[in-house]
Structure formats: C-alpha cells, structure tokens
C-alpha positions as CSV (number, residue, x, y, z in Angstrom):
1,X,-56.8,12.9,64.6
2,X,-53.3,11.8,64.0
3,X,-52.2,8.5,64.7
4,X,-49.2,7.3,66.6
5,X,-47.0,4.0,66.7
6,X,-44.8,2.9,69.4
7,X,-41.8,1.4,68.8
8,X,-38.3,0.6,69.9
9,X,-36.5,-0.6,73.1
10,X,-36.6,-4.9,73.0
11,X,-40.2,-5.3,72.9
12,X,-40.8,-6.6,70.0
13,X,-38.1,-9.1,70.0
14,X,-39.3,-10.6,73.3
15,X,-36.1,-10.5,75.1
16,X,-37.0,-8.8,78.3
17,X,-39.2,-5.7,79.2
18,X,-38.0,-2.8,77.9
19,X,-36.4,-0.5,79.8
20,X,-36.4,2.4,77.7
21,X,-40.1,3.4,76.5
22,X,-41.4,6.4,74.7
23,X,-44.6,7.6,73.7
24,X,-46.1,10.9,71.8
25,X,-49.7,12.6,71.5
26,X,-50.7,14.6,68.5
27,X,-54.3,15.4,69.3
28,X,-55.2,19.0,68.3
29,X,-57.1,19.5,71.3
30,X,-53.6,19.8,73.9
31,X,-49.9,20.6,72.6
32,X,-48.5,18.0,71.1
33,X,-46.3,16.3,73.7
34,X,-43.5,13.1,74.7
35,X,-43.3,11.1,77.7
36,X,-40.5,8.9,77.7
37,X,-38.4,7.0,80.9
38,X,-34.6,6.7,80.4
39,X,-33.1,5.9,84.4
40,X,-35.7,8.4,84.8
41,X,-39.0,10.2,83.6
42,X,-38.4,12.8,80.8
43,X,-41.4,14.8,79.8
44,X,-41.4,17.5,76.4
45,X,-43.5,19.8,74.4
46,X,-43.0,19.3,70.8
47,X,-42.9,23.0,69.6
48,X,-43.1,23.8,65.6
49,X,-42.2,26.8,64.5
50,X,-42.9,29.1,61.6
51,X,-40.9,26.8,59.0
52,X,-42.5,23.6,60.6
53,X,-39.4,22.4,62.5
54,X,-40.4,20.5,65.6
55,X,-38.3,21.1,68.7
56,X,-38.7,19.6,72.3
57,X,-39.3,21.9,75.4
58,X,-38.9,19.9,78.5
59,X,-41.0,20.2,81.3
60,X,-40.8,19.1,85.0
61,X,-42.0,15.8,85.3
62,X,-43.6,15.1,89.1
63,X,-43.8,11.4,88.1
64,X,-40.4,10.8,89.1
65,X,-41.7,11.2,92.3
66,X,-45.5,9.4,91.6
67,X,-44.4,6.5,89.7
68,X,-40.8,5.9,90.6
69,X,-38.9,3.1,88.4
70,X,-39.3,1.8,85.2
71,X,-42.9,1.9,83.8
72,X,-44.2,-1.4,82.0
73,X,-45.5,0.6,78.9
74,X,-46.7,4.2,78.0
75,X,-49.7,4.4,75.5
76,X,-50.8,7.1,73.3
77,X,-54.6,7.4,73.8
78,X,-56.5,10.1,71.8
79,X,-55.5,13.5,73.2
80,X,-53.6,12.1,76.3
81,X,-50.9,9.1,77.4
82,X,-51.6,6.2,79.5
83,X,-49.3,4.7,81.8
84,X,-48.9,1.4,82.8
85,X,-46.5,0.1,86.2
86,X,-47.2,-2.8,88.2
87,X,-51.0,-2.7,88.8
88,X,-51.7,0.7,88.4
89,X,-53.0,2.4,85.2
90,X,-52.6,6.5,85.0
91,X,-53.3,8.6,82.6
92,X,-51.0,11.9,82.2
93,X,-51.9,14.8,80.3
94,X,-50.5,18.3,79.5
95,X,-52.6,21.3,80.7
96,X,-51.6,25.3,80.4
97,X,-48.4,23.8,79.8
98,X,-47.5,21.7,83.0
99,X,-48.2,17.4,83.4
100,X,-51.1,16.7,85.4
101,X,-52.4,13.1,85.8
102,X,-54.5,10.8,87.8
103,X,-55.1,6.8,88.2
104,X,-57.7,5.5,86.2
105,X,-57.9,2.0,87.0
106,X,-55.9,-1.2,87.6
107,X,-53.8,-3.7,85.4
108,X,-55.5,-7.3,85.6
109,X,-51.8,-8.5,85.3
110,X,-48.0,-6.9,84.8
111,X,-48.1,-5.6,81.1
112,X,-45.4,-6.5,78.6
113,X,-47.2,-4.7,75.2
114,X,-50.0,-2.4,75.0
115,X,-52.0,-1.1,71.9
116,X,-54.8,0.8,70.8
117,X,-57.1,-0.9,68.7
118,X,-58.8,0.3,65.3
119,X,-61.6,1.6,66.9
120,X,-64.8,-0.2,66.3
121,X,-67.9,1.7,65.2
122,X,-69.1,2.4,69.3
123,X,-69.5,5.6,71.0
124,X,-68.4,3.6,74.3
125,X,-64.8,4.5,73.9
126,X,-61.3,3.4,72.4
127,X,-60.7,-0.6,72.7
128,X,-57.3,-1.1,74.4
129,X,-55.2,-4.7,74.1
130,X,-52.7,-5.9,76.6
131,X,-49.8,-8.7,76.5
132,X,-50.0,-9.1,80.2
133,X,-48.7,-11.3,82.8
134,X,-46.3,-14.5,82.4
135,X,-43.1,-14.6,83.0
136,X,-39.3,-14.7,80.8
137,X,-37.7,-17.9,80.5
138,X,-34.6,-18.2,78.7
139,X,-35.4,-14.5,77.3
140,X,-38.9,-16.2,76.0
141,X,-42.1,-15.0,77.5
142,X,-44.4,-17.4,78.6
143,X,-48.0,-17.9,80.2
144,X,-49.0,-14.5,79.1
145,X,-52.7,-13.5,78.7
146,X,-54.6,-11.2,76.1
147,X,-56.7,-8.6,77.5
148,X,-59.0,-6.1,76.1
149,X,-60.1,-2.9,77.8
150,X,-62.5,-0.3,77.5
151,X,-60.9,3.1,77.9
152,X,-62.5,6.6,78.5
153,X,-61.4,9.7,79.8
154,X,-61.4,8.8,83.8
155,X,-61.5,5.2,83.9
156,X,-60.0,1.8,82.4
157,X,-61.5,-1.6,82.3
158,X,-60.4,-4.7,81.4
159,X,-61.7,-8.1,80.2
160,X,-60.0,-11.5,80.0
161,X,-60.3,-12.9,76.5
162,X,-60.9,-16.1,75.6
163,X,-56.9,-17.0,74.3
164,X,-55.2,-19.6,76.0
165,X,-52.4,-18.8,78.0
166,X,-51.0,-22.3,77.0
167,X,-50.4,-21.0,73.4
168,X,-47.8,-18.4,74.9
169,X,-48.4,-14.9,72.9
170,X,-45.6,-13.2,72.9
171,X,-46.6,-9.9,70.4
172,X,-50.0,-8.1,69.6
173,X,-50.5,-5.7,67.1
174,X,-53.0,-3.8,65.7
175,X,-54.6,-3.2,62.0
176,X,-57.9,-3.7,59.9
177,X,-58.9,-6.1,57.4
178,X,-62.4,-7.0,55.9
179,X,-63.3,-3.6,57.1
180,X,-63.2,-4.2,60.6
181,X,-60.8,-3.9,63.7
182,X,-58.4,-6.7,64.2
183,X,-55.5,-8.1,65.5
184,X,-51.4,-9.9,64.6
185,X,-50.7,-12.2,67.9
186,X,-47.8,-14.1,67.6
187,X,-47.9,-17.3,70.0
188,X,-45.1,-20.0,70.5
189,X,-47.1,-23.3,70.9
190,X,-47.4,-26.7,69.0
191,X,-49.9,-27.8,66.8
192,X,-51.8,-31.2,66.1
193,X,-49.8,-31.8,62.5
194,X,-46.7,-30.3,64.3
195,X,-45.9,-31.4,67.7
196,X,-42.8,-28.8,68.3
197,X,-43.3,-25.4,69.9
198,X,-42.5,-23.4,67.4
199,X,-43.5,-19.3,66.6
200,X,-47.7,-19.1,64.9
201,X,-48.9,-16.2,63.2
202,X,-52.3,-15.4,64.5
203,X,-55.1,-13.1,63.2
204,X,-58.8,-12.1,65.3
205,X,-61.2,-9.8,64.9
206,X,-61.7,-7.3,67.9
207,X,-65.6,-7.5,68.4
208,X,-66.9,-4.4,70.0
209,X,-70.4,-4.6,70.8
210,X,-70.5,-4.8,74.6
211,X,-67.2,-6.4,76.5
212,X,-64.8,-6.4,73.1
213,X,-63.8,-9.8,72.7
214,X,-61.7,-11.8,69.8
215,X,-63.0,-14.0,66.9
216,X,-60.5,-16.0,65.1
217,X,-60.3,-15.3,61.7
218,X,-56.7,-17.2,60.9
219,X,-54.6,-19.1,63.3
220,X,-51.8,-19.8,60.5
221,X,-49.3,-22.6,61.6
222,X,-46.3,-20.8,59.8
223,X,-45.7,-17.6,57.4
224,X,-42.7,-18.7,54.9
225,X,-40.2,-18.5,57.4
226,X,-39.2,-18.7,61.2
227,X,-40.2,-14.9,62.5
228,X,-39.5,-12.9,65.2
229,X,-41.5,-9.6,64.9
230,X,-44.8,-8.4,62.5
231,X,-46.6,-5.3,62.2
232,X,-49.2,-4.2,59.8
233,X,-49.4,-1.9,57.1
234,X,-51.2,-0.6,54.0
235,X,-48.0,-0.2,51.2
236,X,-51.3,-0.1,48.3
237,X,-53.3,1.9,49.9
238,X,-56.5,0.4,49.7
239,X,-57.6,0.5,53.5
240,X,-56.7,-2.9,54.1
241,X,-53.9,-3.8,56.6
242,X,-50.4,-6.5,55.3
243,X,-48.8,-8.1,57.4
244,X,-45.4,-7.1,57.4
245,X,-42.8,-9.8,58.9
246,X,-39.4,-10.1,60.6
247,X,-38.0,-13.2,59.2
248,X,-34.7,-15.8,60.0
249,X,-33.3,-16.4,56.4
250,X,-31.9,-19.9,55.5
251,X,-28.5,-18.0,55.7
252,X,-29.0,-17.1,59.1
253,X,-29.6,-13.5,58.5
254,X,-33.1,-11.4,58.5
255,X,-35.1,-9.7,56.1
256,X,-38.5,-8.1,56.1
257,X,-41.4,-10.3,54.2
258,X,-44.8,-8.3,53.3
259,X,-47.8,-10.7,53.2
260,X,-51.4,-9.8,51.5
261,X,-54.7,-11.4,53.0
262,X,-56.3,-13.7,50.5
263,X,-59.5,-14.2,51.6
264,X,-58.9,-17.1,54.6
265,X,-55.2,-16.3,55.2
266,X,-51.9,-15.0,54.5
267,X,-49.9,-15.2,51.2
268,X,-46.5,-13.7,50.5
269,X,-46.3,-10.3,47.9
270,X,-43.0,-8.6,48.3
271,X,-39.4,-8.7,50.3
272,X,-36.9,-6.7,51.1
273,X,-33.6,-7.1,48.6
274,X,-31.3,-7.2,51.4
275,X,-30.9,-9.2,54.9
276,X,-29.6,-8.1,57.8
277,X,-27.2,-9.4,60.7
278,X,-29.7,-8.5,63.5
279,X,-33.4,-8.4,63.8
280,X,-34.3,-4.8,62.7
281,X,-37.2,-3.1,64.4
282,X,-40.3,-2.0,62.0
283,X,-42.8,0.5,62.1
284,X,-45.1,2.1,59.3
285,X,-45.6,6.2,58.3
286,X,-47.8,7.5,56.3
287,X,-46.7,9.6,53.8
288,X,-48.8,12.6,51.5
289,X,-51.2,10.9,50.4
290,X,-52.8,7.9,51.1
291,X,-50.1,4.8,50.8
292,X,-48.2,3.6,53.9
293,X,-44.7,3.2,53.8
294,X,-42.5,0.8,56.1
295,X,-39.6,2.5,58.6
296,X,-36.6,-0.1,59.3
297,X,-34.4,0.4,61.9
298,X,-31.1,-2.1,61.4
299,X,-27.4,-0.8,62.7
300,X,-28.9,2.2,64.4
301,X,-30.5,3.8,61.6
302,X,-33.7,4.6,60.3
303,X,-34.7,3.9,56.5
304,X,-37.7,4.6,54.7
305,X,-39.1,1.6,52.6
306,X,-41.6,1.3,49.8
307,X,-43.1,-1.2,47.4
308,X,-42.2,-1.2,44.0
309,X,-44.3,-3.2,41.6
310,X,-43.0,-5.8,38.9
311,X,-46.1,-5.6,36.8
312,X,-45.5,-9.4,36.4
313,X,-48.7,-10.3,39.4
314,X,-46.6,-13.3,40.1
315,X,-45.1,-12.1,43.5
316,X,-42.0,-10.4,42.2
317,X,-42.6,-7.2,44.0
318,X,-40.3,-5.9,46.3
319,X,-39.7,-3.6,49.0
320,X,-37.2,-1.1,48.4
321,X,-35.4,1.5,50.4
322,X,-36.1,5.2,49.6
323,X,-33.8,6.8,51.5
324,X,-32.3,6.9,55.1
325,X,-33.7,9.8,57.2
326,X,-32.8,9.7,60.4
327,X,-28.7,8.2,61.8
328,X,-28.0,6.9,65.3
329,X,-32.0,6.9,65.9
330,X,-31.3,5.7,70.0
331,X,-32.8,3.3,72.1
332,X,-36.6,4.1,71.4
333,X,-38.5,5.6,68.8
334,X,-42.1,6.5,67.7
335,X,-43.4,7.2,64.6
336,X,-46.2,10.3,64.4
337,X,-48.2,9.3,61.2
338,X,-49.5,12.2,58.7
339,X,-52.8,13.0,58.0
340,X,-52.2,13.3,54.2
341,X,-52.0,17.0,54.5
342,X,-48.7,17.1,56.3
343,X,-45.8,14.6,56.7
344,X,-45.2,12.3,59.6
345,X,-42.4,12.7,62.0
346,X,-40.0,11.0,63.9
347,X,-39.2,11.6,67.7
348,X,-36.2,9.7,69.3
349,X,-35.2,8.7,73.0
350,X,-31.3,9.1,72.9
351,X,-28.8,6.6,74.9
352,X,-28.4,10.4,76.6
353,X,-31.8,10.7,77.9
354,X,-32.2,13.8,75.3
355,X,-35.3,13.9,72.8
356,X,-34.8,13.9,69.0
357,X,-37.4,15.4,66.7
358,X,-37.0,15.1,62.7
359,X,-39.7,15.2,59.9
360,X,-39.8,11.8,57.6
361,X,-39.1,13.2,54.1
C-alpha cells in the first residue's frame, strides 16, 4: 500500500482550523483519487497516463449538498477517505467512477487534527488519533483532548485516552520507534522545574491490544529551541522514525532541527543551513529506495531536503536542499509517498480551487 501525508492550510501552526483541507488515496484496489474543500467540495480522479504523468479528472461531488461548509479534516484511510464535520464521521469512496459515501460513526468532540497511526500488529483494523475539542484563544488552542479510534470499513469508534486536557496538545503526529507504533504530541503546559507555560515535546507509544491506548515513553521539557511544528521521518533509513522540528532561532527567524532517539529521549543530529522569515510547513517523501527525504514549503514553494553526513559523528550533519520541485504550491498540499519502485508525488489545492499534480524528482 502507498502511504499518504497531509499537509498544508494553518494546522500545524495552531492558528485557527484550517479552512482549506486536502486529502488523497493511493490504494490499488479503487482509482487513485483527491477530495479537497476550497469555499466548496472539489472531488478528482488522478489519471496517469502512458508516460506516468498524473492529471486530475474532476467529478461531481454530491457532498456539497450532504456536508455543506467547511469540514474539520479529511483522512486518507486505506483504500478510501474519511471525513470529519461537527459530530459526524463519513467515509467517501470512489466506485465505477462516481463518489459514494456513508456515515460511519460520530466525533467524541469537534476535530482540529486527524491521523492514521502506524498500524499495530492487530487484525482489528487501522488505529486512528484525534486533536479534538477545546477551543482558540489568542490563536492558541486549548483544553483539547487525545483520542484514539478503531476504524473499519462501516464503522468508527473512539476512546478517550488517558492525556490531560490541562497539558493543552496542540499537534499529534504519527511515526515508529523501538519497532512499535507511536506518537509526537506537542502540549503547551508548565512543568514542576519550570513553572511557565511554555511549548513540550511529547512521545507515547500507541498500545493496540484491545481499546488502543498511549504509554509514555518521553515527555521532554524542551528540544533546543522554542518550536512551533514537528513531524517525523526516517532521513537514514533504518526503520526508525526522527523527529524533525520547526524551530524560533535566537535571531528571530526559523529553521528546521532533525533530532535522533537515543535510547530515553531526543538528541539533536542535523539543521538546516538556512532560516527562514516565516514558519515553513514540513512533510516527508520517500524517494527510490528506502531513505526518507524532508519537503519544506517557505515563500510558497516546495523544496526537497536531504541529509548530508560530516563523517565527523559529532553532530555536524546537515540538512541540505536538493532542489526545488514544485513553485507557487497553494494553500494545501499532500504528499503521496513511493513504494521504492516508483517516485512519490505531489498534489496541490490552488488559491483557485483547481488541483495540481506533479511527480517529486
């Protein structure tokens, strides 16, 4: 199966819910197809032709009518999408080449970021997390819960974890270390050696056996400096997730930290050379073979980064830009990994409404 990440919009700066959203299935099983909302649903086949291009062929979309307004998020699940507005949970699919869709459950609270995550080894179907609830103050979300749902192909249900509200998450993502399924939340809360509220990295272990649940693994205090978004990703290629971070520079600029898991926490391998003026948004591809390489998205443009080694082992590595592949990338973006055979791809929800499709190099 090919994986998919979800990106763009404001999510992952925690500004407001997005109100541009995009989302893309690969599975083999269906065409490939995008659902996106842009002041209104928009709803594609992604086509390749004989020379591998991929084009989008739009298709009437009857949720403009079913689910009028802004969705909270749209999830790529196996071979189909899930959608997520207010309390209702569908899932929309593409059959004989028409949308068709039903409601597969309920949303234990308004969702502000979903994910799908590393599946577990359990025949009970894919383990969903949810950012849910809470509310913006001062374009800061707070009082959020966690969630974790089991999904399968008619029905969705979820389970309160055991995090604390109080310790305000305001990003989940999903990766794998020490061979099993975990999770990045970032929470805004004090500590007992520091009393201000400032931003925590966070890493659990999804637990699958029966209702998933989270173990903590590391509940870090700080990375090396004040961050605003992290993802994960495997730039060595060994199966084991980094932790790839937005951070605030001393100069007031941002650049993009990678951190390696040493055995009971985080510790920082390789930066990007350059900072930039605004938060960018990350995401990760996979490239032939088996390495992962980062995307970065800063003045409206999409770059392809990758880590070059020092050979010195004393943290001199860097991250390093390849090349820039896609210009004027929109207002939301996924990225459609490879499977090591074939290269990933990039599909694009324009300030026009209009889907872009182009290959990563």
């Amino acid at each position: 199966m090919v994986a998919v990440v979800a990106f763009g919009g404001c999510r992952g700066h925690n500004t407001a819910t997005p109100q541009v959203l995009l989302a893309v299935t690969t599975a083999p099983t269906i065409p490939k197809f995008a659902l996106g909302y842009h002041s209104g649903w928009v709803a594609a086949i992604l086509e390749r032709s004989a020379d591998g291009a991929v084009s989008p062929h739009y298709l009437p979309c009857w949720l403009n009518d079913s689910l009028p307004g802004p969705p909270d998020a749209i999830l790529s699940v196996a071979d189909y999408l899930v959608v997520f507005r207010g309390e209702e949970v569908w899932r929309v699919v593409v059959a004989d080449g028409e949308l068709g869709g039903e409601k597969i459950g309920t949303c234990p609270a308004q969702v502000r970021q979903a994910i799908v995550v590393a599946a577990p080894e359990t025949n009970s179907g894919p383990i969903v997390g949810l950012l849910a609830g809470g509310y913006y103050e001062n374009g800061q979300l707070q009082g959020a819960s966690i969630f974790l749902g089991r999904l399968t192909a008619d029905r969705i249900r979820f389970y309160k974890t055991a995090y604390q509200a109080a310790w305000n998450p305001w990003v989940i993502r999903p990766g794998r270390l020490r061979n099993c399924p975990v999770v990045f939340i970032g929470a805004a809360m004090p500590t007992y050696f520091d009393p201000q509220c400032h931003r925590r990295p966070q890493v659990f272990e999804v637990i699958g056996n029966g209702p998933p649940r989270l173990r903590p693994i590391w509940l870090g205090t700080s990375l090396s400096r004040p961050f605003v978004d992290a993802t994960f990703v495997d730039c060595d290629g060994d199966g084991e997730s980094e932790l790839a971070a937005v951070e605030l520079a001393v100069s007031g600029e941002f650049l993009v930290q990678l951190y390696k898991w040493r055995g009971s926490g985080v510790e920082g391998w390789a930066a990007t050379p350059a900072c930039y003026r605004a938060p960018p948004e990350i995401g990760t591809t996979k490239l032939r073979g088996d390495r992962e390489v980062l995307l970065i998205k800063s003045d409206n443009s999409l770059s392809v980064y990758s880590l070059v080694w020092s050979g010195t082992g004393h943290g001199e590595d860097q991250l390093v830009p390849r090349e820039r592949v896609l210009e004027e990338v929109g207002m939301a973006w996924v990225v459609v990994l490879g499977d090591g055979q074939r290269p990933g791809y990039i599909v694009c929800l324009t300030a026009q409404g209009q889907l872009r499709v182009q290959q990563v190099p």
